[in-house]
C-alpha positions, 0 to 999 in steps of 0.5 A: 487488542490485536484484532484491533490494530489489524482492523485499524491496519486493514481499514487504512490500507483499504482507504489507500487502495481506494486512492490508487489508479486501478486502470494502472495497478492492481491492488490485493489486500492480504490479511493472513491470521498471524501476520500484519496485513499489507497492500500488494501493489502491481504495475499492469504493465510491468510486472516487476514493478510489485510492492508490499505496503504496509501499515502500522496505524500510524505510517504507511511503509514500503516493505524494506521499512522505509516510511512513505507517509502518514496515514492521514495523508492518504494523497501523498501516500498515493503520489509517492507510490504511484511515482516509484511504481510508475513506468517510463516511456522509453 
């Protein structure tokens, strides 16, 4: 059962990297036995703009359990990280 809902979790995760902007971020999957895997999302040109996302087959989530939207919405998932990793031009 478990490799199932980490199969579920790691195909989702995938489907949302795929909406990402890789000219923007850079985009790791990491899948540790054991652990739920989580998107490990960098901004190219900030670095300090990293953050883990994770899914739970239902939600995507920002590490600090925060709901950012669900699953079949991998667009809004997409814009609403995009939006808070973004950097501002001074």
């Amino acid at each position: 059962m478990i490799n199932q809902v980490t199969q579920r979790e790691s195909s989702a995760l995938e489907d949302l990297a795929a909406k990402l902007d890789r000219q923007k971020y850079v985009i790791s999957l990491v899948a540790n036995a054991g652990r739920h895997p989580h998107l490990c999302i960098s901004n190219r040109h900030a670095d300090v703009l990293t953050e883990r996302i994770y899914c739970d087959g239902e939600w995507f989530w920002w590490s600090w359990a925060e709901r950012i939207a669900r699953v079949a919405d991998l667009a809004e998932a997409a814009a609403v990280i995009s939006r808070v990793l973004r950097t501002v031009a001074p």
